[in-house]
NUVOVO-698145 format. One record per atom (N, C-alpha, C): residue number from 0; atom name; x, z, y. Coordinates in Angstrom, 3 decimals. Layout:
// NUVOVO-698145
site nr = NUM atom = CA X = X Z = Z Y = Y
...
// end
This chain:
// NUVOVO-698145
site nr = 0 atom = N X = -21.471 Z = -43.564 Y = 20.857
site nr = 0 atom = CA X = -22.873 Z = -43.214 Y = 20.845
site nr = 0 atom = C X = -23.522 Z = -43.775 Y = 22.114
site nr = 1 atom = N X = -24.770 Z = -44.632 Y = 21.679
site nr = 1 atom = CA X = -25.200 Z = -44.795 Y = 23.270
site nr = 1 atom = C X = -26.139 Z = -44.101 Y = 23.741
site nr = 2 atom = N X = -26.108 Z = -44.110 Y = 25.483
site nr = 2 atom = CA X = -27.311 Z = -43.369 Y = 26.305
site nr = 2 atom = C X = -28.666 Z = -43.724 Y = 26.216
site nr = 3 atom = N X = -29.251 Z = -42.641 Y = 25.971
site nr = 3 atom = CA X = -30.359 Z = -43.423 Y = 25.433
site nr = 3 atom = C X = -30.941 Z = -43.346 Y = 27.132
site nr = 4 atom = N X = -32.303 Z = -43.978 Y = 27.305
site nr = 4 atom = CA X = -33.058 Z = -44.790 Y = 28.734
site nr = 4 atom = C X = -33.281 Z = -43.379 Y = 29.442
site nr = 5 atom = N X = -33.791 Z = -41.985 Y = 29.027
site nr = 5 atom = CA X = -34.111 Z = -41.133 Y = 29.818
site nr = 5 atom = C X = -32.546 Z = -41.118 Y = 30.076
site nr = 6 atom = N X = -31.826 Z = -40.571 Y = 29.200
site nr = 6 atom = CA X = -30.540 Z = -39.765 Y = 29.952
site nr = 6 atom = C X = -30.183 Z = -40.830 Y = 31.164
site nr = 7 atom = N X = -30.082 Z = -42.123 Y = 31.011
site nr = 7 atom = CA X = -29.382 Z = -42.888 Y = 31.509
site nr = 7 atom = C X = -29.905 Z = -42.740 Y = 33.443
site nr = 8 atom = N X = -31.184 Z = -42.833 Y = 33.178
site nr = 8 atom = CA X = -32.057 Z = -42.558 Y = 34.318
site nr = 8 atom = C X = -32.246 Z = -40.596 Y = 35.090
site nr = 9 atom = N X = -31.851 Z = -39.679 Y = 34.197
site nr = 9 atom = CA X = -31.293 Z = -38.606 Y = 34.608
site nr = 9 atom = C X = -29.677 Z = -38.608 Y = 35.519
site nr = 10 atom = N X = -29.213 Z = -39.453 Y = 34.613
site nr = 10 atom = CA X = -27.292 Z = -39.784 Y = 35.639
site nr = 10 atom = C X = -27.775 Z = -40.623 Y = 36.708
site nr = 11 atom = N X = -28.897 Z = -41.151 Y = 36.951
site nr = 11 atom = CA X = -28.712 Z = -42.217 Y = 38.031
site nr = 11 atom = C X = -29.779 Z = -41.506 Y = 39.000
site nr = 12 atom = N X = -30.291 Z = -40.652 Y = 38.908
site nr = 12 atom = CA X = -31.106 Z = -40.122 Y = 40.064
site nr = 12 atom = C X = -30.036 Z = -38.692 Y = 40.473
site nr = 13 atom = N X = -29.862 Z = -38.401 Y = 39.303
site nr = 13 atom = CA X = -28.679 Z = -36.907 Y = 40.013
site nr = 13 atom = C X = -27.297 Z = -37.958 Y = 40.579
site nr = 14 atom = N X = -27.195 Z = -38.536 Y = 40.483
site nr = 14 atom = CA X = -25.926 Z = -39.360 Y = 41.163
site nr = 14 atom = C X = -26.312 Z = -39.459 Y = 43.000
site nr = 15 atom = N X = -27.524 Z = -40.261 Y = 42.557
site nr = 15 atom = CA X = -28.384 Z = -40.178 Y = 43.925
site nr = 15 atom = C X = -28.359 Z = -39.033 Y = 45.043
site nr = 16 atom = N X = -28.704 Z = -38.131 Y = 44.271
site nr = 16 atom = CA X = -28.739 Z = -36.484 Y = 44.981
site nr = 16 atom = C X = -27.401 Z = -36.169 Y = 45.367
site nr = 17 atom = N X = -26.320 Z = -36.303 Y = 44.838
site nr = 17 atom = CA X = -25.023 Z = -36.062 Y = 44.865
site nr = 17 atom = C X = -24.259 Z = -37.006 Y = 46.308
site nr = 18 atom = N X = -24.761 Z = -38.246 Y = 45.982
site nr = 18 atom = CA X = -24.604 Z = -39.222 Y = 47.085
site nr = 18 atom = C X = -25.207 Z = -38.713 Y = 48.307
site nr = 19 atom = N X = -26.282 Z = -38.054 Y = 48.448
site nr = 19 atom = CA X = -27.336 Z = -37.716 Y = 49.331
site nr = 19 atom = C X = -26.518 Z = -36.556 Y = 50.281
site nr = 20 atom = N X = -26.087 Z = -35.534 Y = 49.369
site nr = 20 atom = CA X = -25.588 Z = -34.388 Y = 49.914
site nr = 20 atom = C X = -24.049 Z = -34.213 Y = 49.606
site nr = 21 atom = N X = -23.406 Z = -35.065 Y = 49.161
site nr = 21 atom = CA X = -21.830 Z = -34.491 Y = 49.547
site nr = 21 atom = C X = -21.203 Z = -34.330 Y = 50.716
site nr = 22 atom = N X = -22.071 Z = -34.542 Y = 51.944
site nr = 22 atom = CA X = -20.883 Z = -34.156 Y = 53.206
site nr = 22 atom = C X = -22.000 Z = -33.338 Y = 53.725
site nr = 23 atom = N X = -22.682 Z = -32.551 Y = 53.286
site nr = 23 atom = CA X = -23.452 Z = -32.186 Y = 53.980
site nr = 23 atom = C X = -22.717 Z = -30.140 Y = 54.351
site nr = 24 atom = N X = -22.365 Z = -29.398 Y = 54.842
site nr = 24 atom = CA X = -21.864 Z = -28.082 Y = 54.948
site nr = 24 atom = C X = -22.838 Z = -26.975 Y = 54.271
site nr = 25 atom = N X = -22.178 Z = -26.045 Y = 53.719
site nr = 25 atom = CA X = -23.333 Z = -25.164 Y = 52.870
site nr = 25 atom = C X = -24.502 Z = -25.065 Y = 53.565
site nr = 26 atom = N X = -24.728 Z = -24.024 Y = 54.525
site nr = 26 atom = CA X = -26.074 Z = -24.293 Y = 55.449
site nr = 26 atom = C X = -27.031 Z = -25.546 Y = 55.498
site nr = 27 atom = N X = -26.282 Z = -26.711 Y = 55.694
site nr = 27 atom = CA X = -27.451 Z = -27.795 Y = 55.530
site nr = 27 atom = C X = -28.027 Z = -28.186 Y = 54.033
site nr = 28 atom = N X = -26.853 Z = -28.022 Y = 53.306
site nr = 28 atom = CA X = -27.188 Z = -27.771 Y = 51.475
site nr = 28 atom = C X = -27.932 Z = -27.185 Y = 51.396
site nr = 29 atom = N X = -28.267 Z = -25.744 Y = 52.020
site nr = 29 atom = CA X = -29.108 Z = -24.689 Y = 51.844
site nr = 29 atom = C X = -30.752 Z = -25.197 Y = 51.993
site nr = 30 atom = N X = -30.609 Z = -25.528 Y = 53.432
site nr = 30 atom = CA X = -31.770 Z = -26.213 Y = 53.639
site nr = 30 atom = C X = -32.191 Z = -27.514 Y = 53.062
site nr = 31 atom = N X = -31.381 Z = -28.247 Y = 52.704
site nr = 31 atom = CA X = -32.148 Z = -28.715 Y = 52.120
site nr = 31 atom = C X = -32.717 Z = -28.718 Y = 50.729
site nr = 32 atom = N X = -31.966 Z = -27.578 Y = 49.934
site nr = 32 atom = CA X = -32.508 Z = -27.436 Y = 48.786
site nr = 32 atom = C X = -33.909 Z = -26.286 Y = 49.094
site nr = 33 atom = N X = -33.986 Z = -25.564 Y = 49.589
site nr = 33 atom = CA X = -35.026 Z = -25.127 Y = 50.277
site nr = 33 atom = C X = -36.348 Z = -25.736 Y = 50.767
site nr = 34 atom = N X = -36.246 Z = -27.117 Y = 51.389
site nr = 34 atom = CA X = -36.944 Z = -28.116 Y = 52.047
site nr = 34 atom = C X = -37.377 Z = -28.631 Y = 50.221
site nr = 35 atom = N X = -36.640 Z = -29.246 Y = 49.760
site nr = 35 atom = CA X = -36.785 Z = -29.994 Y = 48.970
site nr = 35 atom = C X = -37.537 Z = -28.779 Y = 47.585
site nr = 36 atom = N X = -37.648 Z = -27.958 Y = 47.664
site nr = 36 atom = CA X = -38.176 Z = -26.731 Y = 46.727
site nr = 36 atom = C X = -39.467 Z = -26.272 Y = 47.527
site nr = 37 atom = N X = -39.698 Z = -26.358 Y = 48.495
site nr = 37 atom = CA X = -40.965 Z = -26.174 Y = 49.046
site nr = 37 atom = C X = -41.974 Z = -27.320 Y = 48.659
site nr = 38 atom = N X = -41.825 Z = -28.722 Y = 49.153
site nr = 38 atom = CA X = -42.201 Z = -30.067 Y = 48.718
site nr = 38 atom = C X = -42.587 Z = -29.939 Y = 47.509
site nr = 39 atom = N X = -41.583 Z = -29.099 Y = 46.295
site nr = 39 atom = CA X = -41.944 Z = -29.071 Y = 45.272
site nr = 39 atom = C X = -43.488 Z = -28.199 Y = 44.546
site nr = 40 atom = N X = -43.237 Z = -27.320 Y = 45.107
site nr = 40 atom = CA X = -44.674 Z = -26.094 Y = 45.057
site nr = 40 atom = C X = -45.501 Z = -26.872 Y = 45.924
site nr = 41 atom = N X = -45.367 Z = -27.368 Y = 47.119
site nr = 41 atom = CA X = -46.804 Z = -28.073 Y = 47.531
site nr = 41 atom = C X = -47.450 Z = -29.018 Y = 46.627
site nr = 42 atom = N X = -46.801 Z = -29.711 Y = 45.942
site nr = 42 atom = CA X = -47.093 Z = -30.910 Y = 45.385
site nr = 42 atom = C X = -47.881 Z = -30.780 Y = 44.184
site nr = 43 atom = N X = -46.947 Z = -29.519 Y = 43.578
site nr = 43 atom = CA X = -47.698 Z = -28.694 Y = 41.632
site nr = 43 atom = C X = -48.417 Z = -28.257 Y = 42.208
site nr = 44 atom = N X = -49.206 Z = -27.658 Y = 43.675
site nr = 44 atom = CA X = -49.910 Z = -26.175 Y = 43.931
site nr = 44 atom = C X = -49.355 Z = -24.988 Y = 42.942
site nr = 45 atom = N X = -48.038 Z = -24.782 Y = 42.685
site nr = 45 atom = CA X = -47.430 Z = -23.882 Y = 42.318
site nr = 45 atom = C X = -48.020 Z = -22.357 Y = 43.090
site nr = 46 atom = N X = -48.605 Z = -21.664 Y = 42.549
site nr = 46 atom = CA X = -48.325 Z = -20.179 Y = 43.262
site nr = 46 atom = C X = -47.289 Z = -19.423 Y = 43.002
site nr = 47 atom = N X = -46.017 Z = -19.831 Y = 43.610
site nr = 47 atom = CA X = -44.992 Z = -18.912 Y = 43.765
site nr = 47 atom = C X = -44.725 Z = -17.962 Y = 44.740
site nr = 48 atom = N X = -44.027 Z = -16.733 Y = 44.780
site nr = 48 atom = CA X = -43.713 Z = -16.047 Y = 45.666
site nr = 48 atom = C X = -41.886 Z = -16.085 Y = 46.094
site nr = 49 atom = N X = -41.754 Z = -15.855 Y = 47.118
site nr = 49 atom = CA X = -40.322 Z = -16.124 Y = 47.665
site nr = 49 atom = C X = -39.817 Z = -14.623 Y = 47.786
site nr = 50 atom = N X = -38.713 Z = -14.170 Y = 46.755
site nr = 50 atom = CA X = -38.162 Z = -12.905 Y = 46.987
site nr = 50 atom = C X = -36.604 Z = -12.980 Y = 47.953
site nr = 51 atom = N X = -36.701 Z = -12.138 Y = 49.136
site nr = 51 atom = CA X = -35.363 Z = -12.463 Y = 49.911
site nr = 51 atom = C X = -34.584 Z = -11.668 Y = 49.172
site nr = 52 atom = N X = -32.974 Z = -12.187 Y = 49.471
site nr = 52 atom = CA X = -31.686 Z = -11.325 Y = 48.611
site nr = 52 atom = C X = -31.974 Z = -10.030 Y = 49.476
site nr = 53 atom = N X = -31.408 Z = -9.020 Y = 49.031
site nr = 53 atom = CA X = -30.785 Z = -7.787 Y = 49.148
site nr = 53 atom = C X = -29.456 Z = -8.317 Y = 49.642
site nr = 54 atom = N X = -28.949 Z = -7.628 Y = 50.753
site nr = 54 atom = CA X = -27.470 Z = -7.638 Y = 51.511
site nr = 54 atom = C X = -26.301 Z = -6.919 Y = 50.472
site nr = 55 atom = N X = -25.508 Z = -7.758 Y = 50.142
site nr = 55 atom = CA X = -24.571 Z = -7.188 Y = 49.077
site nr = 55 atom = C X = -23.704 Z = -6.285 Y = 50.039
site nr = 56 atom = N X = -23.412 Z = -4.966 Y = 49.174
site nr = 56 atom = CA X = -22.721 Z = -4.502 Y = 49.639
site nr = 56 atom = C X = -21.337 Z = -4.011 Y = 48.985
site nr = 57 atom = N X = -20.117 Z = -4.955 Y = 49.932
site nr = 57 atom = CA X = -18.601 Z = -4.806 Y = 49.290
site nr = 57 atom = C X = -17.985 Z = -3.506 Y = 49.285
site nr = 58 atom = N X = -17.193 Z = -2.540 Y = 48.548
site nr = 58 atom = CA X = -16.877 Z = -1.642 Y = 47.895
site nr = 58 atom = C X = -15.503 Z = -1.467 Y = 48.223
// end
């Protein structure tokens, strides 16, 4: 079966991203998916709100 032009161009930009951030340590992952999710709402003028986690608590 072949790829059709979107998928093909979905594997080659997430490849990109993957290339971008594989040595990067969780924390900088963090941020930058953070960084890169802010950029995103500026850009739509998204009105989103940011809910912080709750501290899990182990049992």
């Amino acid at each position: 079966m072949r790829e059709s032009k979107a998928m093909r161009e979905i594997h080659e930009i997430r490849e990109k991203i993957y290339e971008e951030r594989k040595g990067l340590s969780d924390k900088e992952f963090l941020n930058e998916i953070h960084k890169s999710s802010e950029e995103l709402i500026k850009k739509h003028n998204l009105k989103l709100r940011r809910v912080e986690n709750k501290p899990r608590v182990s049992v």
